[in-house]
C-alpha positions as CSV (number, residue, x, y, z in Angstrom):
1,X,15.4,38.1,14.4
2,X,14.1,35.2,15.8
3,X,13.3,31.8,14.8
4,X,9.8,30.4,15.0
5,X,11.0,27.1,16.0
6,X,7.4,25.8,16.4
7,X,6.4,23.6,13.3
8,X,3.6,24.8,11.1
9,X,0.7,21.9,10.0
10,X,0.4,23.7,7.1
11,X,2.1,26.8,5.0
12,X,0.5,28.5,1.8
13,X,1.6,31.5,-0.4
14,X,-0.6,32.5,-3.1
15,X,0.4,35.5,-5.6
16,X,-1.6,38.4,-7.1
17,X,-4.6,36.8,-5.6
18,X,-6.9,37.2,-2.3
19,X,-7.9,34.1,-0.7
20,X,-10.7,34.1,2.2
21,X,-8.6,32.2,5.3
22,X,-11.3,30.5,8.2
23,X,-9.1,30.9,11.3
24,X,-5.6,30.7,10.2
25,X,-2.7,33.6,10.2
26,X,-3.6,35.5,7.3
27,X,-0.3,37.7,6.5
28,X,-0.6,40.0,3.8
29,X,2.9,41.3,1.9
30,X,3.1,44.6,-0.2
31,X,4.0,42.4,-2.8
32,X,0.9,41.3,-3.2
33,X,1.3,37.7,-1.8
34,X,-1.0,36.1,0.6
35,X,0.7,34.0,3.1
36,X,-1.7,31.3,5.1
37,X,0.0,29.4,8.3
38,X,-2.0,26.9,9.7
39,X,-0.6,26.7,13.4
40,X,-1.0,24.4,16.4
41,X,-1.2,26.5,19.5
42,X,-1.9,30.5,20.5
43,X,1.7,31.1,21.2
44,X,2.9,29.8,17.7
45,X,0.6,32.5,16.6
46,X,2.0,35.3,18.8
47,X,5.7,34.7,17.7
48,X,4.7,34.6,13.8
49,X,3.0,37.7,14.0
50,X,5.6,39.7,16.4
51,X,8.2,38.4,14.1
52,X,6.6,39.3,11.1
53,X,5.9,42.8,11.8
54,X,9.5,43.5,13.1
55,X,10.4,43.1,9.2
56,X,11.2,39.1,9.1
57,X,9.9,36.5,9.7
58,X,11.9,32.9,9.6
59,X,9.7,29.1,9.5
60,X,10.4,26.2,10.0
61,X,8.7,23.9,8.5
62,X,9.2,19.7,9.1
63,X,11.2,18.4,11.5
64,X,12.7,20.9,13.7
65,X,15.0,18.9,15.7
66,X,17.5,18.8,12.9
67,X,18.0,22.6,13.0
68,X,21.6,24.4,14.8
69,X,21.3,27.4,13.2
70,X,18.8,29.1,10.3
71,X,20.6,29.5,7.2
72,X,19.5,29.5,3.8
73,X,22.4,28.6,2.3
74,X,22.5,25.3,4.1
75,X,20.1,22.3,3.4
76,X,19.0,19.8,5.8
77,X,17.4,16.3,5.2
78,X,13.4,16.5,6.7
79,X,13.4,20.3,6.9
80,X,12.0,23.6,5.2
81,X,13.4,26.5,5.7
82,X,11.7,29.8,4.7
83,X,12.4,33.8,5.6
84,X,9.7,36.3,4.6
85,X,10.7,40.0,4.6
86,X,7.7,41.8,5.0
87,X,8.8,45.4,4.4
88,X,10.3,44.4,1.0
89,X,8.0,41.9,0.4
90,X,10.7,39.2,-0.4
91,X,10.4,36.0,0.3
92,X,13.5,32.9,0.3
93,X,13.1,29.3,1.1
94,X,15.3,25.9,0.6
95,X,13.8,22.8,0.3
96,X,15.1,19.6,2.4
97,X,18.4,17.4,1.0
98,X,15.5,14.5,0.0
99,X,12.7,16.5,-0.8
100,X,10.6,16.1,2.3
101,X,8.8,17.9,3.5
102,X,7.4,18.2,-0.1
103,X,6.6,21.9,-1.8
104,X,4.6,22.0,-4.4
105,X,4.0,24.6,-6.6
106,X,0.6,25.6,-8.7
107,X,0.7,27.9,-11.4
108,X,-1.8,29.6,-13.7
109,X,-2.5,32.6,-15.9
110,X,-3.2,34.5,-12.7
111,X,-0.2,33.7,-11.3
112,X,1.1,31.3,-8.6
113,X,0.5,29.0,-5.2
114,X,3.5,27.3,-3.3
115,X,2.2,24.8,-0.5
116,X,4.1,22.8,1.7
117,X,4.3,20.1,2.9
118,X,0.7,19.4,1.8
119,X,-1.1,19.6,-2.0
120,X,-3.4,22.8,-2.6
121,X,-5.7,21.8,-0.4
122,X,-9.5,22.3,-2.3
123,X,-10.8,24.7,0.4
124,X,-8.0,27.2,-0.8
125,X,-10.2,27.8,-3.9
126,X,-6.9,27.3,-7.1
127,X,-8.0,26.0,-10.0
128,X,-6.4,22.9,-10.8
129,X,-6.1,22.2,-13.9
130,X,-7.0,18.7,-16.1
131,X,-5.3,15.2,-15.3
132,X,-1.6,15.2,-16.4
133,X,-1.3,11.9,-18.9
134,X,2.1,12.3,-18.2
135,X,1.9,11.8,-14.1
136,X,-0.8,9.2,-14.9
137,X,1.9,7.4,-17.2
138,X,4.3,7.2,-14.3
139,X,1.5,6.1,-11.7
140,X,0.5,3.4,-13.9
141,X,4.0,2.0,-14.3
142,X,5.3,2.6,-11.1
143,X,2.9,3.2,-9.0
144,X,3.4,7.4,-8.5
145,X,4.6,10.3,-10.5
146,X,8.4,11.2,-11.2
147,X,10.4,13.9,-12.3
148,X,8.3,16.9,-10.4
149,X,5.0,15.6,-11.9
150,X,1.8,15.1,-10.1
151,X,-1.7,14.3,-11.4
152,X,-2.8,17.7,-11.7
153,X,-1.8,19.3,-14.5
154,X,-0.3,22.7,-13.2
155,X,0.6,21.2,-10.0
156,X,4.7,20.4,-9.7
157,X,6.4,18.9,-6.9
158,X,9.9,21.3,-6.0
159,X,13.0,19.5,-6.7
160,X,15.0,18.3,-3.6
161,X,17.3,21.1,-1.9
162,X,16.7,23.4,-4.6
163,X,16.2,27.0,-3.8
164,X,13.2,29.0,-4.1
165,X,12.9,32.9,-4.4
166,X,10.3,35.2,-4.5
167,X,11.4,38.9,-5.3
168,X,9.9,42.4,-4.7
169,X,7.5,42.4,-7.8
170,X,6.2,39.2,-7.4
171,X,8.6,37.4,-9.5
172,X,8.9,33.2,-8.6
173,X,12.8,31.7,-9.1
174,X,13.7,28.1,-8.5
175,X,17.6,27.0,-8.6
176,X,17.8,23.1,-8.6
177,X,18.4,20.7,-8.3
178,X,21.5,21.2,-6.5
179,X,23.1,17.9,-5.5
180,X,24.4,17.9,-1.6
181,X,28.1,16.9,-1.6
182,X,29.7,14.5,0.8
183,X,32.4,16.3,3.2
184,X,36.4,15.6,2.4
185,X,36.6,14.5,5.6
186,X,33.9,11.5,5.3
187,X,35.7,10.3,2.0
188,X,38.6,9.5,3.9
189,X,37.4,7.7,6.6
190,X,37.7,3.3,6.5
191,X,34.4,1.8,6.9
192,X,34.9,0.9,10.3
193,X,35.3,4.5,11.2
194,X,31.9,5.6,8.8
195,X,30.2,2.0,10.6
196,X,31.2,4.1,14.1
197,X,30.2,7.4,13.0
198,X,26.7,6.8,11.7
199,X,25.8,4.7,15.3
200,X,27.1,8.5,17.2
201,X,25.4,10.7,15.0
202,X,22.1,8.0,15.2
203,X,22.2,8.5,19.0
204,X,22.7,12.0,18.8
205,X,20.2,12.7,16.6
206,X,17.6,10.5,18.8
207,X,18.9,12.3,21.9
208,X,17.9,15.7,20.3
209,X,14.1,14.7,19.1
210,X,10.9,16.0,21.3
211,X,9.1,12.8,22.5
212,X,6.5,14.7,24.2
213,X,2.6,13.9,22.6
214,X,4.4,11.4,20.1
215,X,3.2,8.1,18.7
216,X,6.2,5.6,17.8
217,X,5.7,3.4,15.1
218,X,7.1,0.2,15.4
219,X,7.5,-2.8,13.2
220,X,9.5,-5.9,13.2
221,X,12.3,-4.2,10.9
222,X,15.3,-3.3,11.7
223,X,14.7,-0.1,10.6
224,X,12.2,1.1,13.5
225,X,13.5,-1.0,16.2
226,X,17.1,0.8,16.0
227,X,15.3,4.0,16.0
228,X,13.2,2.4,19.0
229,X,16.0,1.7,21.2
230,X,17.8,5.0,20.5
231,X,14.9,7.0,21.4
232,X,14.5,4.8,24.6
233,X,18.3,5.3,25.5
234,X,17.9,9.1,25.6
235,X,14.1,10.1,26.1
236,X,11.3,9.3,27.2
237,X,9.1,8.3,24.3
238,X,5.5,8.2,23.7
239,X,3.6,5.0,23.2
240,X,4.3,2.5,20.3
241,X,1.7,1.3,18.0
242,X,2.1,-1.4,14.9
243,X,0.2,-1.7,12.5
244,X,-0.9,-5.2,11.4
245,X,-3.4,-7.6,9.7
246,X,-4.2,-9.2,13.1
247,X,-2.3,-9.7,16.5
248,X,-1.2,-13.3,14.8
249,X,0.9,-11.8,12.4
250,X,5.2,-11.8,12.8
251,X,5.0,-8.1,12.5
252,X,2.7,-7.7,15.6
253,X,4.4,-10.2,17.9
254,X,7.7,-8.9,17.4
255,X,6.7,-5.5,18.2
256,X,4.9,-6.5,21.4
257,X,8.1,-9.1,22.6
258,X,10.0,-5.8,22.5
259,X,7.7,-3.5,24.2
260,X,7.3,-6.0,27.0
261,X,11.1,-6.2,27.6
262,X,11.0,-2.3,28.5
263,X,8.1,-2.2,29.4
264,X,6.8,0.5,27.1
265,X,2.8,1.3,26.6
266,X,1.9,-0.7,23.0
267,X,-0.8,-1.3,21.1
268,X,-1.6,-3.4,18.0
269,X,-3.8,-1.4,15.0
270,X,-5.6,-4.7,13.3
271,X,-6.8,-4.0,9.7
272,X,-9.9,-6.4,10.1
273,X,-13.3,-5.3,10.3
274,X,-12.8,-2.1,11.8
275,X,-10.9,-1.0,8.2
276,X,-13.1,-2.5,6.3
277,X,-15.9,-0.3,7.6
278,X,-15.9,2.6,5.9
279,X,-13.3,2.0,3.5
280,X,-15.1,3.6,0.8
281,X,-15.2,7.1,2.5
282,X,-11.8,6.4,3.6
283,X,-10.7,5.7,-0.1
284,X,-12.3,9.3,-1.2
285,X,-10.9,10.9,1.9
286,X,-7.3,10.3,0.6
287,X,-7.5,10.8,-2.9
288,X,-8.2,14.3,-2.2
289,X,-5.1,14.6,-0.3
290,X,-2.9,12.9,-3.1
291,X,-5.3,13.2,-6.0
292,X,-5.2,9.7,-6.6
293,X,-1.7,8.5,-5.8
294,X,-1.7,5.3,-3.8
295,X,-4.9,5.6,-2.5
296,X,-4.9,1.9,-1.7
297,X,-2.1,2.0,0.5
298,X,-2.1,5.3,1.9
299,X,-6.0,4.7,3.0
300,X,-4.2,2.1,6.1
301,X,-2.4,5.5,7.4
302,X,-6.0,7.7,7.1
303,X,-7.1,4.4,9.5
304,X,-4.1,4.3,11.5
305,X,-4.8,8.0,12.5
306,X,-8.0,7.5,13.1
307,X,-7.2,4.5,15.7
308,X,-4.6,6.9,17.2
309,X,-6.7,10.1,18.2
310,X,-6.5,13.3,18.2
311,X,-4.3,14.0,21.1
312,X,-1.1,12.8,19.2
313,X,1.2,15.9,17.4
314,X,4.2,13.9,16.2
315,X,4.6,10.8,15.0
316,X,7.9,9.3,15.0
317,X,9.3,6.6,12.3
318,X,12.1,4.9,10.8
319,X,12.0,6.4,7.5
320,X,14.9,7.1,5.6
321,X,16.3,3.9,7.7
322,X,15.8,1.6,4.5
323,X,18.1,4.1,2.5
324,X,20.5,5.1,5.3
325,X,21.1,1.7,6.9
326,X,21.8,-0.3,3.7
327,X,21.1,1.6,0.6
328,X,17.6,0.3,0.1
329,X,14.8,1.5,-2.5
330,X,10.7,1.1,-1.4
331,X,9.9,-0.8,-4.4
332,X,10.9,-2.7,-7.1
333,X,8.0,-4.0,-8.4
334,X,6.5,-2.3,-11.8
335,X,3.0,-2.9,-13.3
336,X,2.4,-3.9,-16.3
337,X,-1.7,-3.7,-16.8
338,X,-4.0,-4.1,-19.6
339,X,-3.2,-2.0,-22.2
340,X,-6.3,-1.5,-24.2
341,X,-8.3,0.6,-21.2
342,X,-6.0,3.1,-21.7
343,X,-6.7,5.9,-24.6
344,X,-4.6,6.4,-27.3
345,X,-2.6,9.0,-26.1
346,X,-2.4,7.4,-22.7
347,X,-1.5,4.5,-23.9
348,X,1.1,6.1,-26.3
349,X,2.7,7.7,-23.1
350,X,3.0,4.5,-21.5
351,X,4.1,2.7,-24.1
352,X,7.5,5.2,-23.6
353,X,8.5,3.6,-20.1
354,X,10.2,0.3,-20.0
355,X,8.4,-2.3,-17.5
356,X,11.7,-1.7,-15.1
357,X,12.6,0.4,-12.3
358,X,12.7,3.9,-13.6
359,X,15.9,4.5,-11.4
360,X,18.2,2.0,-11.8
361,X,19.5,2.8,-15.1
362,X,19.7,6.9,-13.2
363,X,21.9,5.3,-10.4
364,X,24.6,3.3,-13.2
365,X,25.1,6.6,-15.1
366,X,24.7,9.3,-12.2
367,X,25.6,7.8,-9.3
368,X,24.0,5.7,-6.6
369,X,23.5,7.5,-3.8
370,X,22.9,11.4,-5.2
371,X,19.5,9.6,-7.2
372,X,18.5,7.3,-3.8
373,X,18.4,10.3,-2.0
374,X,17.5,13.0,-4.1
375,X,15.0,11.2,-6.4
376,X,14.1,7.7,-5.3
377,X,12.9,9.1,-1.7
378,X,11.2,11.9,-2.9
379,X,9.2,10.5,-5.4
380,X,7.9,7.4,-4.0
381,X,7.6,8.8,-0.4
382,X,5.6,11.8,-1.1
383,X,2.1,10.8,-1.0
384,X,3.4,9.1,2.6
385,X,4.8,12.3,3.9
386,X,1.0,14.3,2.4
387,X,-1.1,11.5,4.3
388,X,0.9,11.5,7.5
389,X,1.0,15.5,7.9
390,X,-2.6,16.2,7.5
391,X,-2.2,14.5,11.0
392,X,0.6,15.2,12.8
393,X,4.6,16.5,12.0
394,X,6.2,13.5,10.8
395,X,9.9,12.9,12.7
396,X,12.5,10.6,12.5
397,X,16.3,9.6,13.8
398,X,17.4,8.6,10.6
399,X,16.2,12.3,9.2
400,X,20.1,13.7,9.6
401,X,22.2,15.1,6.6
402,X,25.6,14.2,8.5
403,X,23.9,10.6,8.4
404,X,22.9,10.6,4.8
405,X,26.7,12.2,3.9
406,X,28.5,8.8,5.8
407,X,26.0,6.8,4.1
408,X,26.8,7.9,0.9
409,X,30.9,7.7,1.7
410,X,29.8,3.8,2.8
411,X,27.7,3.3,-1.0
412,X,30.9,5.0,-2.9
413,X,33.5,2.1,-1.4
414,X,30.8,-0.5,-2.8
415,X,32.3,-2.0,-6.2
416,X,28.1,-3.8,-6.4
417,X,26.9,-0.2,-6.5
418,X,28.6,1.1,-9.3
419,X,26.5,-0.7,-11.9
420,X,24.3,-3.1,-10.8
421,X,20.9,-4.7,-12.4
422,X,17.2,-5.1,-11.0
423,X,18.1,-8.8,-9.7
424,X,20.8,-7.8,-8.1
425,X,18.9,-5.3,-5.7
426,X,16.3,-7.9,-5.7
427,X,18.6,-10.0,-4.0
428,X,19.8,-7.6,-1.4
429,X,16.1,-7.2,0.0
430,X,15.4,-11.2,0.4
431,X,19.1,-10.9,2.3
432,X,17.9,-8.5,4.4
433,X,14.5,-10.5,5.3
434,X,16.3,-13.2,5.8
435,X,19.4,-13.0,7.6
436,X,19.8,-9.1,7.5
437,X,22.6,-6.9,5.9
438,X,26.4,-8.0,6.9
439,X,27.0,-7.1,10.3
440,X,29.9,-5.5,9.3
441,X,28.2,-3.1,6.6
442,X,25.3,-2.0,9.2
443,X,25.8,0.3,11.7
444,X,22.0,-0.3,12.5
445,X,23.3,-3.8,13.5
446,X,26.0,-2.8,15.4
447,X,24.1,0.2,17.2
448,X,21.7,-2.6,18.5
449,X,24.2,-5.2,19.5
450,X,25.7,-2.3,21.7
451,X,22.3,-0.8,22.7
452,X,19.7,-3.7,22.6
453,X,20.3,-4.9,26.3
454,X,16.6,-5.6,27.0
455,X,15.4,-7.1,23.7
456,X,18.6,-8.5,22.3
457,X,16.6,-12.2,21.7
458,X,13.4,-10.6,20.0
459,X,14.6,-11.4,16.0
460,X,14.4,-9.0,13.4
461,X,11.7,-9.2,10.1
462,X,11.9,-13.3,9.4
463,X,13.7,-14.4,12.4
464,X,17.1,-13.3,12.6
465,X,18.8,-11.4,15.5
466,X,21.1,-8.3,15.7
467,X,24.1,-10.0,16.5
468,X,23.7,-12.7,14.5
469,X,22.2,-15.8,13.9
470,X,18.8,-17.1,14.5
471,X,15.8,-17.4,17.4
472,X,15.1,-20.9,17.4
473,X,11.9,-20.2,19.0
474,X,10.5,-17.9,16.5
475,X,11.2,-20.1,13.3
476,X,7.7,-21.7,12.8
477,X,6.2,-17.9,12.6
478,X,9.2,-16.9,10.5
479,X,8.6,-19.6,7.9
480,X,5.1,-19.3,7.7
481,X,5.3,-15.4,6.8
482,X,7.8,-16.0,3.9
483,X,5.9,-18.8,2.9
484,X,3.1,-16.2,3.1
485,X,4.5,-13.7,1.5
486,X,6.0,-15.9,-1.4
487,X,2.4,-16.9,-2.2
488,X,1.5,-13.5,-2.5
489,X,4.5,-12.8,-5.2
490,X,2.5,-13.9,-7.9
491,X,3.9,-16.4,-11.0
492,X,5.3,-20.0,-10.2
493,X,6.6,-19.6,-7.2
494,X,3.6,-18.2,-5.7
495,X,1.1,-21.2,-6.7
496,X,3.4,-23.5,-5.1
497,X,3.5,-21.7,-2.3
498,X,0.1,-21.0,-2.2
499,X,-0.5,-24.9,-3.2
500,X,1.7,-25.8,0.1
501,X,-0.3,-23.4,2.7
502,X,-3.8,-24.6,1.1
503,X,-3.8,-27.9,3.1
504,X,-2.6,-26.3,6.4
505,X,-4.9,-25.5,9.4
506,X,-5.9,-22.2,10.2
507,X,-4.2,-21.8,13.1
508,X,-1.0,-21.9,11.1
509,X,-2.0,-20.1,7.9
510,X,-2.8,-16.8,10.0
511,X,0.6,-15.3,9.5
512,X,-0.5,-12.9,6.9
513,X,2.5,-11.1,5.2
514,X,0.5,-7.8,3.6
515,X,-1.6,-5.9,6.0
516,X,-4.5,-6.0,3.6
517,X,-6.2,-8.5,1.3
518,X,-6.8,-5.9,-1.4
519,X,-7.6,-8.6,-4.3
520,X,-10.7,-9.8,-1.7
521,X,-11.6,-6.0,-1.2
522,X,-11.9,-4.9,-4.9
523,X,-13.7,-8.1,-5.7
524,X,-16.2,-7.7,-3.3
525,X,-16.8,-5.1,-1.3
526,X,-15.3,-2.4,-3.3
527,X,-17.0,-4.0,-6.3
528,X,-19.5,-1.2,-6.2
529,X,-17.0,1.8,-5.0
530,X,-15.4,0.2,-8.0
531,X,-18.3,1.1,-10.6
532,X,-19.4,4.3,-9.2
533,X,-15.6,5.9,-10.0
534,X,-15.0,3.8,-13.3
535,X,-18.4,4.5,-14.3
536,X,-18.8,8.0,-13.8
537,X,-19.1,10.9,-16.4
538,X,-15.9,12.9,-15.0
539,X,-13.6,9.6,-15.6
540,X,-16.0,9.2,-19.0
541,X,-14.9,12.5,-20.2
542,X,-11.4,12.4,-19.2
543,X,-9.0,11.5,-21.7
544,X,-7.7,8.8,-20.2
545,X,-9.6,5.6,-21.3
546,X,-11.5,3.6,-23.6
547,X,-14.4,3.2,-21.9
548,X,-15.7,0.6,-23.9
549,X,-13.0,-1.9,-23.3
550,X,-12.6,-0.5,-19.3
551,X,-15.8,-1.9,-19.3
552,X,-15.1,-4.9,-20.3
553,X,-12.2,-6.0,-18.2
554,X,-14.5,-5.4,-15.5
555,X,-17.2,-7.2,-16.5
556,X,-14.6,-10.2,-16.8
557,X,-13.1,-9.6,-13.9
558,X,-16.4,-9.2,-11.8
559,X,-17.5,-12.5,-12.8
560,X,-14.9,-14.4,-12.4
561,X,-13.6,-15.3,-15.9
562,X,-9.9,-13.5,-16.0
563,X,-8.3,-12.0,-13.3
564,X,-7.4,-7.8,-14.1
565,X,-6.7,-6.9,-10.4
566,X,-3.6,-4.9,-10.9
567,X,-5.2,-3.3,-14.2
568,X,-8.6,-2.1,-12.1
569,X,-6.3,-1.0,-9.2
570,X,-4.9,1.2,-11.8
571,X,-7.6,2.4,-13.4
572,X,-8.8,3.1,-9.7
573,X,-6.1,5.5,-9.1
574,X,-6.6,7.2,-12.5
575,X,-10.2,7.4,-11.7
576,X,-10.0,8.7,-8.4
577,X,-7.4,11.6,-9.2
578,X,-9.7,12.3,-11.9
579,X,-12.9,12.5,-9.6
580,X,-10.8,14.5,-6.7
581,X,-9.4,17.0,-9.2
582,X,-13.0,17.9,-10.6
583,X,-14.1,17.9,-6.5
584,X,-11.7,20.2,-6.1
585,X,-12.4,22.7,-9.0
586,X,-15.8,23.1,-8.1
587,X,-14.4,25.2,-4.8
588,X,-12.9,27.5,-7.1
């Protein structure tokens, strides 16, 4: 039985209905279940249909690369596995150690879906349900949905590495979450020998990837640049594209110093005008592939694919590097907007979560590392991983479950880690910005001291190099980014800051931190975009908000006489979900 080791784009399985399918494999089971693969080439179509009429049928789907040998009972870290027995009409799959690729399940009185890694796409034709207060709770506080929520209301999101069967009548299982253990044999190693370990298995797992019709992303973290170098030192990699505010920024410099020490194709993706154009249709564009969630942020990937092309079918990233290389988190920031546009029930919901971190007090009482990985990734990565595989498969170094194990033997030796507050992991990011993680806690730090022969004076995020120290040369960008980005942190600190850089020229104030001015956008030319998705009857009818006092905020905030940008952004989410939900019904 062999293993279709080509990746699918997309994989549905809908029960005890029949869904109309416009070009893809349409595979129907005497079970009843309709299985749609969305494929990339004619011979990826030939194996899936050989294999599936010899009786079973094994996909991959995610990042291959990973993969020794198919077995159910094993779980890897940015990999799906699933086995379809046609002549039984059974079907088994495992989701990944961190949730990602994501499955999703939809369920109604007709029966079920199961999509992966993307959302029910609204051509598919499943009804979807109302908004879910509770995921809207969550996306207001922290910016997405926990716990398996989404903003659909019968739309779940699998729980990493749990199982998921289908039997022969039909009948849909899930056993999770099942928490990955660390091997005996990583427990006892010193951290010297874990530091050691994690730079082989890095390089191995880099050595193993398929380069071929990729697009690199790099930044001026740590993170990518590792991941970089190790993909240099045992492929031959695609080209490398950053994505920046404009070629002036730290971010894009860095990444074109390196590129010019090897020599490697580059390009810069500026967020000027060229984003700006269009962002409206961009905005709607990706709320219908998250219903809502981030739409902000995850609108610069829509435009980064859009610079890219077409030609591009992987692109490769350092994600999971934050977690791996030094126990990071994406965010710690929580939002704490205007509480009277919210309805009453709404607002009752939100009222439940504390304006902190929704994980920390998880990682004190459950342990650090098993809620990093198997929670904290998932959740906050997910729309991410959606965006980027409506594009391309979505690959990385640091996407290695040996890696994730030594990583999590490292985080157990760590006294800080066993109970720890918000401040304290506050702290470790500005570290990391500005002089990095401990040399001799980062195997990131020592891969590239070994490995970084080319580029070993191009400095890391806010000036500081791999080995140590500091580029003397790169200070005046360095400071003006963190002054940059501390005027952008809002409260005190930020109107000093923001009172220091007033005075300086232009030349020196064009070291933007964010890649987009989104306070400028909304206020002006989103104000209208704005309107049209507050304003309309679906978000008028939804549950969701008081209307009148929505109103309100806006009209203060429109002209000028408080400032409710985080609240609107927000309400903008809601709105959108709301708006991409009732788009989608409408196919049904």
């Amino acid at each position: 039985m062999a293993i279709v080791k080509a990746v699918p784009r997309e994989l549905f399985i809908e029960a005890k209905r029949d869904v109309p399918a416009d070009g893809e494999i349409r595979l129907c089971m005497i079970s009843g279940h309709v299985i749609i693969i969305k494929l990339r080439s004619i011979d990826d179509a030939f194996l899936v249909q050989s294999n599936f009429s010899s009786g079973c049928l094994r996909l991959l789907v995610g990042d291959e690369s990973e993969l020794d040998r198919f077995d159910l009972n094993s779980v890897f870290a940015n990999l799906v596995q699933m086995e379809i027995h046609s002549r039984t009409g059974s079907i088994g799959m495992r989701a990944s150690i961190v949730g990602l690729p994501p499955v999703f399940i939809t369920q109604w009185s007709e029966g079920y879906a199961i999509t992966t890694p993307l959302m029910p796409p609204r051509e598919l034709g499943l009804f979807l349900g109302g908004l879910d207060l509770e995921g809207s709770a969550d996306v207001i506080r922290w910016g997405y949905p926990i716990d398996g929520r989404t903003l659909a209301r019968n739309v779940s999101l699998v729980d990493a590495s749990a199982s998921i069967c289908i039997d022969e009548q039909g009948v849909l299982g899930i056993i999770g979450p099942v928490p990955f253990s660390i091997s005996p044999e990583f427990s006892s190693y010193s951290l010297h020998k874990i530091i050691i370990s994690l730079c082989e298995s890095f390089s191995h797992s880099a050595a193993r990837m398929n380069c071929d019709r990729s697009v690199i992303s790099l930044s001026g973290g740590i993170d990518s640049r590792a991941a970089s170098v190790a993909l240099m030192k045992n492929n031959s990699p695609g080209r490398f594209v950053t994505l920046a505010a404009n070629e002036n920024s730290l971010e894009a410099k860095l990444a074109r110093a390196f590129c010019e020490r090897y020599g490697a194709e580059h390009s810069v993706v500026q967020l000027g005008k060229g984003f700006v154009d269009g962002i409206a249709d961009r905005l709607i564009k990706t709320a219908r592939m998250t219903y809502g969630v981030s739409i902000l942020s995850q609108s610069i990937d829509v435009y980064l694919y859009e610079q890219i092309g077409s030609g591009i079918v992987r692109r490769i990233t350092g994600n999971l590097g934050n977690q791996i290389g030094r126990g990071g988190v994406e965010a710690l920031s929580t939002s704490d907007p205007e509480r009277s546009i919210w309805s009453d029930d709404l607002g009752a919901l939100l009222d439940r979560r504390a304006c902190v971190p929704w994980f920390i007090e998880r990682m004190n009482h459950n342990g650090f590392a098993r809620v990093l990985f198997q929670q904290e990734i998932s959740y906050s990565s997910t729309p991410n991983f959606v965006v980027g595989s409506h594009f391309a498969v979505q690959q990385s170094p640091y996407a290695c479950r040996r890696q994730i194990e030594l990583a999590s033997a490292m985080f157990a030796r760590s006294k800080n880690l066993r109970w720890f507050s918000r401040r304290y992991l506050k702290f470790r990011d500005l570290r990391h910005r500005i002089c990095g993680t401990p040399i001799s806690r980062s195997f990131q730090r020592q891969y590239l001291t070994w490995a970084d022969e080319l580029a070993a004076d191009v400095p890391l995020n806010w000036g500081w190099k791999a080995r140590g120290g500091w580029a003397k040369e790169w200070i005046g960008d360095s400071l003006l980014t963190a002054v940059d980005a501390a005027s952008e942190s809002g409260g005190s600190l930020g109107k000093i800051m923001t009172a220091i850089r007033r005075p300086t020229t232009m030349k020196w104030r064009d070291r933007p931190f964010h890649l987009v001015n989104w306070p400028r956008l909304i206020r002006y030319e989103l104000k209208d975009f704005v309107h049209d998705v507050l304003g309309s009857q679906v978000v008028r009818h939804s549950g969701a908000f008081d209307i009148a006092k929505l109103n309100k905020i806006l009209s203060m905030h429109y002209t000028g006489e408080r400032n409710f940008h985080s609240s609107i952004v927000r309400a903008l989410e809601i709105g959108s979900a709301c708006l991409a939900l009732s788009d989608a019904n409408r196919h049904c």
